[in-house]
C-alpha positions as a Markdown table, in Angstrom:
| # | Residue | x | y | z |
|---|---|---|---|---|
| 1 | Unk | 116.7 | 119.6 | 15.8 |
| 2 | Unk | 118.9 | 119.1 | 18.6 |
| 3 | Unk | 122.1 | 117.1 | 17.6 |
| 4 | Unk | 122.5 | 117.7 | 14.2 |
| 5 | Unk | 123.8 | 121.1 | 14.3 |
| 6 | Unk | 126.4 | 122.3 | 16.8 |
| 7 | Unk | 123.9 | 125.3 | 17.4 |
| 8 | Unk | 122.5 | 123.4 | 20.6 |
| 9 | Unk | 125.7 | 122.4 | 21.6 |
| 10 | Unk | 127.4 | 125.5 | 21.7 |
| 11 | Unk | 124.6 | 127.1 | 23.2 |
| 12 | Unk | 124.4 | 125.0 | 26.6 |
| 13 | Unk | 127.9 | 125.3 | 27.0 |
| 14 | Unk | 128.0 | 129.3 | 27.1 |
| 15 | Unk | 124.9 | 128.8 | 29.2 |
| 16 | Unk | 126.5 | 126.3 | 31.2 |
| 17 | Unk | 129.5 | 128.6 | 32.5 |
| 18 | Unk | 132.2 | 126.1 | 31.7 |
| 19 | Unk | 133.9 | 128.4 | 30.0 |
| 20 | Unk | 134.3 | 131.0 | 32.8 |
| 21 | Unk | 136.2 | 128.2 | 34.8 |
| 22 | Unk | 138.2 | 126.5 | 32.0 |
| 23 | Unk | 141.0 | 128.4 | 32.5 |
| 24 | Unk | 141.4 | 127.8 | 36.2 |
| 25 | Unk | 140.2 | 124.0 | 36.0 |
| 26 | Unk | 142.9 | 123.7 | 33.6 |
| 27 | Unk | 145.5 | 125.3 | 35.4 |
| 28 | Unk | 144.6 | 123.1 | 39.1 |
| 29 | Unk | 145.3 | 119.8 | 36.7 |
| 30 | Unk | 148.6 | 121.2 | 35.5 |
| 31 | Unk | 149.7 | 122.2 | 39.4 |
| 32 | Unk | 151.0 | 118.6 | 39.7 |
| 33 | Unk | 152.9 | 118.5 | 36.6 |
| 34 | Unk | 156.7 | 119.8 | 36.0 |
| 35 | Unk | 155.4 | 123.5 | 35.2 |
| 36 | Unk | 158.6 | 125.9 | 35.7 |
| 37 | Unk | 156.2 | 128.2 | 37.2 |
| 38 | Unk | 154.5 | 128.4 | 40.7 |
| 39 | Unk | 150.8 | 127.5 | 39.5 |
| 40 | Unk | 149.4 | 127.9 | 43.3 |
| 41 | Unk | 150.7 | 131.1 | 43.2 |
| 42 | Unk | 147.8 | 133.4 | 43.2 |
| 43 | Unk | 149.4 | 136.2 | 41.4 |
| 44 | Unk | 150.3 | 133.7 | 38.6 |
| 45 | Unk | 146.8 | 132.2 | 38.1 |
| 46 | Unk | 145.3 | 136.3 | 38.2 |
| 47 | Unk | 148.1 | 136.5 | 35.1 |
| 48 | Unk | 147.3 | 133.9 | 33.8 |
| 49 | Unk | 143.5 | 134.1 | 33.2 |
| 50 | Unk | 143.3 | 137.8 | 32.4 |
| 51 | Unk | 145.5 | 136.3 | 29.2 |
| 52 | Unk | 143.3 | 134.0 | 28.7 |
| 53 | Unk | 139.6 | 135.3 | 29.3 |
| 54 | Unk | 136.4 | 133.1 | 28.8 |
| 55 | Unk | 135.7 | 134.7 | 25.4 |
| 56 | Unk | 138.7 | 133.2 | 24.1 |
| 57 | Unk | 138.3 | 129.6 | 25.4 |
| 58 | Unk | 134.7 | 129.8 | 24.1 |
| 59 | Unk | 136.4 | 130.7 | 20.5 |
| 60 | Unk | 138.5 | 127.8 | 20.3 |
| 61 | Unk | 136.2 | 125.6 | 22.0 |
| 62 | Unk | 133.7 | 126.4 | 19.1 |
| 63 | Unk | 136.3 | 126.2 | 16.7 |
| 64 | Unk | 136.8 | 122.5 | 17.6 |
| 65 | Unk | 132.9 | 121.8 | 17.7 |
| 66 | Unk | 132.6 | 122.9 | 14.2 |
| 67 | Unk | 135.6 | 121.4 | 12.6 |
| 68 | Unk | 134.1 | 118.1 | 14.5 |
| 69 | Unk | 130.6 | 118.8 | 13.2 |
| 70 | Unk | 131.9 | 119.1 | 9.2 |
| 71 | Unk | 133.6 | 115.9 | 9.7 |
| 72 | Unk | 131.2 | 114.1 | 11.3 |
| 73 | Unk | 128.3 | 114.9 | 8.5 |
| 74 | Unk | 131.2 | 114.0 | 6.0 |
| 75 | Unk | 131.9 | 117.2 | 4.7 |
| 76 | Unk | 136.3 | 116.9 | 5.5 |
| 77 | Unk | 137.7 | 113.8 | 5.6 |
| 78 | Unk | 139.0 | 114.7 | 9.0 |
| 79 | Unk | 139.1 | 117.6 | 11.3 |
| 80 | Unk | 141.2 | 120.1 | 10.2 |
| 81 | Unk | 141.4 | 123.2 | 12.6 |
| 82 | Unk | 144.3 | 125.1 | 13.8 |
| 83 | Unk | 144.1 | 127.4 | 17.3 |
| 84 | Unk | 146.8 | 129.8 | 17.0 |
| 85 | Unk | 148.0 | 130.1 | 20.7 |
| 86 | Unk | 151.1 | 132.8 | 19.7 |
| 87 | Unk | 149.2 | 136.1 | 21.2 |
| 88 | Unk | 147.6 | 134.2 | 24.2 |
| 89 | Unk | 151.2 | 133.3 | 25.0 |
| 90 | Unk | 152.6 | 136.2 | 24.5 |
| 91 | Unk | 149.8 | 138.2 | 26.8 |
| 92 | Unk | 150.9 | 135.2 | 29.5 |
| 93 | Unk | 154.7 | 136.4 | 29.5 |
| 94 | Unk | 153.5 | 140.3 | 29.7 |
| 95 | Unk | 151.0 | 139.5 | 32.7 |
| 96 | Unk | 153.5 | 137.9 | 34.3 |
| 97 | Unk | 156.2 | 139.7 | 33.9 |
| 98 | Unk | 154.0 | 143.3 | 34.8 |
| 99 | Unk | 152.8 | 140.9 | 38.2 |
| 100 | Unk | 157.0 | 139.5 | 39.4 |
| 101 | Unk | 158.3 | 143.3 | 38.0 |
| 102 | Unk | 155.7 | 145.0 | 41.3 |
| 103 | Unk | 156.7 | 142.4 | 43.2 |
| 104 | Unk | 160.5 | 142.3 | 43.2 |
| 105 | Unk | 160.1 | 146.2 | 43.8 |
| 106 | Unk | 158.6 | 145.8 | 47.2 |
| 107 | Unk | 160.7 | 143.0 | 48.5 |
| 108 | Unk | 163.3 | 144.1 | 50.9 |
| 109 | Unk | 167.2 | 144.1 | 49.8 |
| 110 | Unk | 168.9 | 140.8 | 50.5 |
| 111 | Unk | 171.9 | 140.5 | 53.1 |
| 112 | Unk | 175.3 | 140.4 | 51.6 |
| 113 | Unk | 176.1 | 137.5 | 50.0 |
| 114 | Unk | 173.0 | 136.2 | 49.1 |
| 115 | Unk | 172.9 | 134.3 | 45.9 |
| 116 | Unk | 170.7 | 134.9 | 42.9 |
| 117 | Unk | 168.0 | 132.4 | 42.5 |
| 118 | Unk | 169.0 | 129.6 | 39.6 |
| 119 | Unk | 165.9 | 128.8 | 38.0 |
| 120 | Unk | 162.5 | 130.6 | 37.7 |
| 121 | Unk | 160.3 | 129.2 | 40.2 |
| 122 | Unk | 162.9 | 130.7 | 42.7 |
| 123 | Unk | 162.6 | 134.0 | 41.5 |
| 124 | Unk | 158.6 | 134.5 | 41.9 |
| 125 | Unk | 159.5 | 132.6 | 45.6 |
| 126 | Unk | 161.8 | 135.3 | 46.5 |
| 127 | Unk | 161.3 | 137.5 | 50.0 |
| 128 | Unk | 164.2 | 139.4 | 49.0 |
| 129 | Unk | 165.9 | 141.3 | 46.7 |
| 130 | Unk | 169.2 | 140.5 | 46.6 |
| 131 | Unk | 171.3 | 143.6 | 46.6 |
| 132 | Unk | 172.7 | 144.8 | 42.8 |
| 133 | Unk | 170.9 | 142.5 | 40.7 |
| 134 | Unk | 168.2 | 143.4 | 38.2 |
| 135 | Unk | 164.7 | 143.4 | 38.5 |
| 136 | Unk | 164.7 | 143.7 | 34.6 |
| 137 | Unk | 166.6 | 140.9 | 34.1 |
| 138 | Unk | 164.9 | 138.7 | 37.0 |
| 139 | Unk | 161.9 | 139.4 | 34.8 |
| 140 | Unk | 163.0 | 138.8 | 31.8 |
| 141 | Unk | 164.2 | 135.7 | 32.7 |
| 142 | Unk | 161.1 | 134.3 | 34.0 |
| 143 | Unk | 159.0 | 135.5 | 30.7 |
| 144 | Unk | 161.1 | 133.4 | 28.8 |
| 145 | Unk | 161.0 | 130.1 | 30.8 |
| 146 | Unk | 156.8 | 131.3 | 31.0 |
| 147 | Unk | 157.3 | 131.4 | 26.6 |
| 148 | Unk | 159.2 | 127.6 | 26.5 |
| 149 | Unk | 157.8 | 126.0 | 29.2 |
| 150 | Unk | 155.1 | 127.4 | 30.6 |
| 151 | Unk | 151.8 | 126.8 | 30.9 |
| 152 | Unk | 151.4 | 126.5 | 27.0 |
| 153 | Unk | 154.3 | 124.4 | 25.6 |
| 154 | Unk | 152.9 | 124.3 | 21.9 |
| 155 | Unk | 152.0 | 127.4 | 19.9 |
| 156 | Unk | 149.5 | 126.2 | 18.4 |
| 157 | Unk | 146.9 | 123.3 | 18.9 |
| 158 | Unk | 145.5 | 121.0 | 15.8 |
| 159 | Unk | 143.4 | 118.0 | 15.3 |
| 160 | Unk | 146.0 | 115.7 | 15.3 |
| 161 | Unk | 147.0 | 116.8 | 18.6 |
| 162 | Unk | 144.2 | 115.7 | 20.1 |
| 163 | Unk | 145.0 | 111.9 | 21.5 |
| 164 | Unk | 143.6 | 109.5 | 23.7 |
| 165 | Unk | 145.9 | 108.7 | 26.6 |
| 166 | Unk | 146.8 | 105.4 | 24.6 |
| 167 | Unk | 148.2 | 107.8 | 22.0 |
| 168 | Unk | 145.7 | 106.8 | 19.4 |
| 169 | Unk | 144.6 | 110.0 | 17.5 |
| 170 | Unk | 140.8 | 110.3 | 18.2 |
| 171 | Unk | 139.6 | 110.4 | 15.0 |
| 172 | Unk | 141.1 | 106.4 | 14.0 |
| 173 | Unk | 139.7 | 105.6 | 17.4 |
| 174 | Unk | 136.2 | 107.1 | 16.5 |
| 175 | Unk | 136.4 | 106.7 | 12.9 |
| 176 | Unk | 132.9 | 105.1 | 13.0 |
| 177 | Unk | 131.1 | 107.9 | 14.0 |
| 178 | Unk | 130.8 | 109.7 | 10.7 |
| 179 | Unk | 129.0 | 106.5 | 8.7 |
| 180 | Unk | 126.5 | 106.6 | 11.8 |
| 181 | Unk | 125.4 | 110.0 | 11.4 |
| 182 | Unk | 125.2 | 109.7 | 8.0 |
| 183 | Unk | 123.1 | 106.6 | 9.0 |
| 184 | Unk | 121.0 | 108.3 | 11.6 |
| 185 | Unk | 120.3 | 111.5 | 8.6 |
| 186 | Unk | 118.8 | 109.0 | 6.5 |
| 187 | Unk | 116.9 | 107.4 | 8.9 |
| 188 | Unk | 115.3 | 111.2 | 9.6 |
| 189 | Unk | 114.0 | 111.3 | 5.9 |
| 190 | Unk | 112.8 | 107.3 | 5.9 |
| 191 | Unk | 111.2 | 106.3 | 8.9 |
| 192 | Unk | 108.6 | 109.5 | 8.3 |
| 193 | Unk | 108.3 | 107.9 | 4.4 |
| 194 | Unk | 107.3 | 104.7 | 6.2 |
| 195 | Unk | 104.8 | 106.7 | 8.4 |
| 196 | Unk | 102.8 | 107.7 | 5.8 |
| 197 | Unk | 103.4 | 104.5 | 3.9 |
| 198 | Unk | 101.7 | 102.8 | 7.2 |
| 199 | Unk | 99.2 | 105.7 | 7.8 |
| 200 | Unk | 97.8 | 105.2 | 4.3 |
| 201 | Unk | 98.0 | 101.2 | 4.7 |
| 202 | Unk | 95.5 | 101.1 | 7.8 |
| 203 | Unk | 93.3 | 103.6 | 6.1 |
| 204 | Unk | 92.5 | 101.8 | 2.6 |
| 205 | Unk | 93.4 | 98.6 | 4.0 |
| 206 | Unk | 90.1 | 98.2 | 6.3 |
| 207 | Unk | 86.5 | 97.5 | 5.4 |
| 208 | Unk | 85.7 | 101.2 | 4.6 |
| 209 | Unk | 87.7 | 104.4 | 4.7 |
| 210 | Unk | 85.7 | 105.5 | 7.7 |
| 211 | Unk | 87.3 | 102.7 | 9.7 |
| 212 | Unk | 90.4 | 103.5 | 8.8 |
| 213 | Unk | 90.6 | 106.8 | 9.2 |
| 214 | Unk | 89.2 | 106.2 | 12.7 |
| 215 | Unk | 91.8 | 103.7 | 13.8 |
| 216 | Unk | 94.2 | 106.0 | 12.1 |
| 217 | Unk | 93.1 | 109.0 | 14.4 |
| 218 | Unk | 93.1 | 106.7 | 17.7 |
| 219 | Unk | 96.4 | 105.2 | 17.0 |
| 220 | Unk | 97.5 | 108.9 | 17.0 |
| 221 | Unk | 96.2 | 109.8 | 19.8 |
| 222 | Unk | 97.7 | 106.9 | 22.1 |
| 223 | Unk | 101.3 | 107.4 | 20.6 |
| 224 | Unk | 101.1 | 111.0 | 22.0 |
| 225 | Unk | 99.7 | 109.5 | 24.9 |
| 226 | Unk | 102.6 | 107.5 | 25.3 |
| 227 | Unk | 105.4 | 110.3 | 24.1 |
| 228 | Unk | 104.1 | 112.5 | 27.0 |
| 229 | Unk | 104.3 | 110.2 | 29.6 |
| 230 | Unk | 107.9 | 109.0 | 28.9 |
| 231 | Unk | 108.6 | 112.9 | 28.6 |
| 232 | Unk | 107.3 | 113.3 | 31.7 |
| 233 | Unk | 109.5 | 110.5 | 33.4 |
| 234 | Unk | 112.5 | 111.6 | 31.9 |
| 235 | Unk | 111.9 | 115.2 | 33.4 |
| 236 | Unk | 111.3 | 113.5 | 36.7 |
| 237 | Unk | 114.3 | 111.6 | 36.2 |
| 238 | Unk | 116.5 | 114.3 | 35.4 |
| 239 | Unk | 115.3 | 116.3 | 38.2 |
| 240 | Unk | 116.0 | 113.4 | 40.5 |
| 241 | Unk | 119.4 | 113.3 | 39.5 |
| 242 | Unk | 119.6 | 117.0 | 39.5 |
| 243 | Unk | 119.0 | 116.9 | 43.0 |
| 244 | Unk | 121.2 | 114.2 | 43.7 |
| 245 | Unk | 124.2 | 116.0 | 42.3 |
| 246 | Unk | 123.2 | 119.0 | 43.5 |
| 247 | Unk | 123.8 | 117.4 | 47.3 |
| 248 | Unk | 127.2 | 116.2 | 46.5 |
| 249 | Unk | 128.1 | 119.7 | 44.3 |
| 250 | Unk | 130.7 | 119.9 | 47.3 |
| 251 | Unk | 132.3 | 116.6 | 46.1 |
| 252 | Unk | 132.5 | 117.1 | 42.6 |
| 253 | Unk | 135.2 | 119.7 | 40.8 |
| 254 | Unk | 134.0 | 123.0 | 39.4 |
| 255 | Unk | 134.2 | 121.8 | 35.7 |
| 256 | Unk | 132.1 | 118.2 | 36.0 |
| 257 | Unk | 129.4 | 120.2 | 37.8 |
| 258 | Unk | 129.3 | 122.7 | 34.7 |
| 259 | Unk | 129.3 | 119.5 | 32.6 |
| 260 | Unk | 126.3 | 118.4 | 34.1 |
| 261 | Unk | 125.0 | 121.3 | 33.8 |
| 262 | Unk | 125.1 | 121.7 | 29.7 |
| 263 | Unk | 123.7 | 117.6 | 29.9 |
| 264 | Unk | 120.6 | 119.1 | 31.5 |
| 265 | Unk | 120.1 | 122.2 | 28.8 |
| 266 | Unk | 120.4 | 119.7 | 25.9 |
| 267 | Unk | 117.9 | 117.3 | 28.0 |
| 268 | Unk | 115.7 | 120.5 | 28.5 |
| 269 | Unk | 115.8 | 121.3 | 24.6 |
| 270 | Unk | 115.5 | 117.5 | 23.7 |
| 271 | Unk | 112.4 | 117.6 | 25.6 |
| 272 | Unk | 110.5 | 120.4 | 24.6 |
| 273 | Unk | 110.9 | 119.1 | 21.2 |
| 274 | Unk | 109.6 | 115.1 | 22.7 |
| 275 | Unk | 106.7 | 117.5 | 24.4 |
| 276 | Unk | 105.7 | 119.0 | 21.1 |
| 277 | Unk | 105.8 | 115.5 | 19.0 |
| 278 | Unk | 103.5 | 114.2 | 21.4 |
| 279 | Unk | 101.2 | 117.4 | 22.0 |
| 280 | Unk | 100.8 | 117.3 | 17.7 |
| 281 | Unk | 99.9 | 113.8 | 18.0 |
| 282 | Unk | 97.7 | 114.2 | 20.0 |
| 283 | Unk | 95.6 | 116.6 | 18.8 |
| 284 | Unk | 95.8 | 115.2 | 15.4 |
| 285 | Unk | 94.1 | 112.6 | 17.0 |
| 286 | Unk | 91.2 | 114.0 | 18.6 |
| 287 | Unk | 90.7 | 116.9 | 15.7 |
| 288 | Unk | 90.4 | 113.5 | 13.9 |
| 289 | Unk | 88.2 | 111.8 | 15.9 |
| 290 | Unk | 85.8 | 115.1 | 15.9 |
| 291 | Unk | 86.3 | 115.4 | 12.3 |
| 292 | Unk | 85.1 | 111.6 | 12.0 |
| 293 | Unk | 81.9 | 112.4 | 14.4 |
| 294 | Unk | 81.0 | 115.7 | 13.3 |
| 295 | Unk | 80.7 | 114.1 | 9.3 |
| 296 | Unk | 79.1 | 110.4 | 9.6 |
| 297 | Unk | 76.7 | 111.5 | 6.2 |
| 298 | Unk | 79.3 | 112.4 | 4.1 |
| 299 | Unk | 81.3 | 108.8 | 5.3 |
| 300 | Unk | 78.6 | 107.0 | 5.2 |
| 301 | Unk | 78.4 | 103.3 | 2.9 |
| 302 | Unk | 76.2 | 103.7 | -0.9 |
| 303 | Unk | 72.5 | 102.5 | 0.0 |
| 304 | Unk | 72.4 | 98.9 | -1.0 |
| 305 | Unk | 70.4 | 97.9 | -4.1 |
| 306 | Unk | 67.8 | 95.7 | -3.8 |
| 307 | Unk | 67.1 | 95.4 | -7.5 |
| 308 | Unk | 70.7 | 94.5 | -9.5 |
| 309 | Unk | 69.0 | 93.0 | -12.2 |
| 310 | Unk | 66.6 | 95.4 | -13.1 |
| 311 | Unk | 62.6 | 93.6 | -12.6 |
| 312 | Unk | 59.7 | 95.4 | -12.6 |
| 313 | Unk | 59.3 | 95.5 | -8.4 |
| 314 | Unk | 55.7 | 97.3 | -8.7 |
| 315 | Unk | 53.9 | 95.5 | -5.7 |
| 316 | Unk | 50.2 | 96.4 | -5.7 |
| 317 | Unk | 49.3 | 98.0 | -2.0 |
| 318 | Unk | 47.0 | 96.5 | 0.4 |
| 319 | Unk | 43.7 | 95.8 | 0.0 |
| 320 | Unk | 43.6 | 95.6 | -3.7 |
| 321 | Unk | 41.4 | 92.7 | -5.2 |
| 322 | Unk | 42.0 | 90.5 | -8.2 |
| 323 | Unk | 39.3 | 89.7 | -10.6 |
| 324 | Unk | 38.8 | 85.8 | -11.7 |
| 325 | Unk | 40.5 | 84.8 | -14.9 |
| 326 | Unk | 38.3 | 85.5 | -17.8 |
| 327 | Unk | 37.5 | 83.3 | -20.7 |
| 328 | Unk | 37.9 | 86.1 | -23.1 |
| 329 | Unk | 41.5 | 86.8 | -23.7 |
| 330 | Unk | 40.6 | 90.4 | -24.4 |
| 331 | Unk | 39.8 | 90.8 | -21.0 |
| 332 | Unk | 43.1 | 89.7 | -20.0 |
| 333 | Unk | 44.7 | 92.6 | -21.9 |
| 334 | Unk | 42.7 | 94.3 | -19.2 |
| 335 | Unk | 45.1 | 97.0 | -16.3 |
| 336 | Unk | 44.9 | 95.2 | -13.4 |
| 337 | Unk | 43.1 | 99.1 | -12.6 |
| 338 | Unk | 40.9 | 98.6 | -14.9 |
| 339 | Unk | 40.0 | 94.8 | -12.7 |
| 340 | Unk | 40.0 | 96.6 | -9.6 |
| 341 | Unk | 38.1 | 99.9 | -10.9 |
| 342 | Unk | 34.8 | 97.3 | -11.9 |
| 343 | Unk | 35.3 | 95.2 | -9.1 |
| 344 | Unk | 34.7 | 98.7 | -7.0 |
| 345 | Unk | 32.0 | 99.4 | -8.8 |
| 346 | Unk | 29.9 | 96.1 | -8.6 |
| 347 | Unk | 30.2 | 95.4 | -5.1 |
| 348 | Unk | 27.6 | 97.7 | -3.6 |
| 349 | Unk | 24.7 | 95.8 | -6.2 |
| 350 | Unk | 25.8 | 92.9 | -5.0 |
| 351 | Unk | 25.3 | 93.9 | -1.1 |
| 352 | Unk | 22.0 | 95.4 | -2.3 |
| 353 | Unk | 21.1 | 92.0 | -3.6 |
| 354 | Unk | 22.4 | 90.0 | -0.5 |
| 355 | Unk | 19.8 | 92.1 | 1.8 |
């Protein structure tokens, strides 16, 4: 719910801000590098990043994510996006040249004899005009050097671009990552297979379906037991290091700060998601448990037969008396009522005759 889409992804790092600094991140790494154009130049950075506004490094960004994402769930057999940096470019050169045209105007005419500056970094360092040459020209010059060798060499910027600083294209360097997926997917569809497969197991596997049931329902209940408390750590954790970056925020650079931040939005949606796993456990559990309480009749074993075989178990009640064994077989064929019913009857002549 989390990883498997680039949803998520793409999400926490709008949310983040990264994109908002991108730009000017980007352009205080290239200020050490052989750029023909003054990058700590403030007017130069303003151009710059009013060519290249937030919306349209979130674009590509996302571009890139969901190239990534089709070849990751095997869908390309490699990345295969394409940003077309022509226009961005091209807006560069016209900010800059709109930025050196107002501020060639109000420098101040050169003495005589003062050379033209040979190269373009010179020009936007200029604190004076020198006199007869061409602002349109000075301009045009340094739009073209911005075009060649500017801030954006390449007009365009592909997959196969995109290199480790080995040289090694990062796709053969993670080429692995695309079988794990696919390996982590299936795992998504088996382990809950196995669940059941286990759930069912304990159930019909003990001495009576009540049993099982119960130790089902208990089981349950301590696994989101347990999911909740390790949530609960790793919010504690992540607010402990939260805080810890958060003291050294002067110490880290604009963009690994924003990076941390979109770590802890994807941490934030992994854990409402560990949160609700562990709150349905749980209350599977204990709706089971009630369930198990509130019905012990219908759950109940069969009454045990005492009689399998099928005897006559008539067992005469207390108190009832047997008559002698007659002589006369008739008498024999007798009820043993019948015995009882004469002996009733003969008893009180029998006191009589005693007194």
């Amino acid at each position: 719910m989390v990883f498997h889409t680039p949803k998520q992804l793409e999400t926490a790092l709008q949310q983040s801000g990264i994109y908002s600094i991108a730009v000017q991140n980007a352009l205080t790494q290239t200020q050490n590098t052989n750029s023909s154009l003054p990058l700590t130049d403030p007017g130069v950075q303003s151009a710059i990043q009013s060519a290249v506004p937030a919306s349209t490094v979130q674009s590509s960004a996302e571009q890139i994510i969901n190239s990534t994402y089709n070849w990751i769930d095997g869908r390309v057999a490699s990345p295969n996006f394409t940003i077309d940096l022509t226009q961005t470019k091209s807006d560069i050169a016209t900010n800059l040249g709109t930025y050196l045209q107002q501020k060639l105007a109000a420098l101040p005419v050169c003495p005589a004899g003062t050379e033209l500056p040979d190269n373009t970094s010179a020009i936007f360092s200029m604190t004076c005009r020198p006199a007869g040459a061409s602002i349109s020209q000075l301009v045009s010059t340094a739009q073209q050097e911005a075009l060649g060798n500017g801030v954006l060499k390449d007009s365009s910027i592909t997959a196969a671009a995109l290199k480790d600083p080995q040289g090694q294209p990062l796709t053969s360097k993670f080429s692995y990552v695309p079988k794990l997926h696919r390996d982590f997917v299936l795992s998504l569809y088996g382990l809950p297979a196995l669940i059941v497969l286990s759930a069912l197991g304990v159930t019909f596997t003990s001495k009576n379906k009540r049993v099982g049931l119960r130790r089902l329902c208990l089981t349950l209940l301590t696994t989101g037991i347990y999911s909740l408390a390790i949530a609960l750590v790793t919010v504690w954790l992540l607010s402990h290091v939260a805080n810890s970056l958060g003291s050294q925020a002067a110490g880290l650079e604009a963009v690994q700060g924003k990076a941390v931040k979109v770590v802890e939005l994807l941490v934030a949606d992994l854990r409402k998601w560990w949160f609700g796993f562990g709150i349905s456990y749980v209350g599977i559990g204990v709706l089971g448990l009630l369930a198990l309480h509130f019905n012990k009749s219908k759950l109940r074993p069969a009454t045990v037969d005492n009689n399998p075989l099928g005897h006559n178990m008539n067992i005469p009640q207390a108190g009832a008396t047997f008559a002698a064994k007659s002589d006369n077989p008739a008498s024999e064929s007798r009820p043993l009522a019948k015995v009882n019913e004469q002996a009733d009857q003969e008893k009180p002549a029998a006191e009589i005759q005693g007194r």
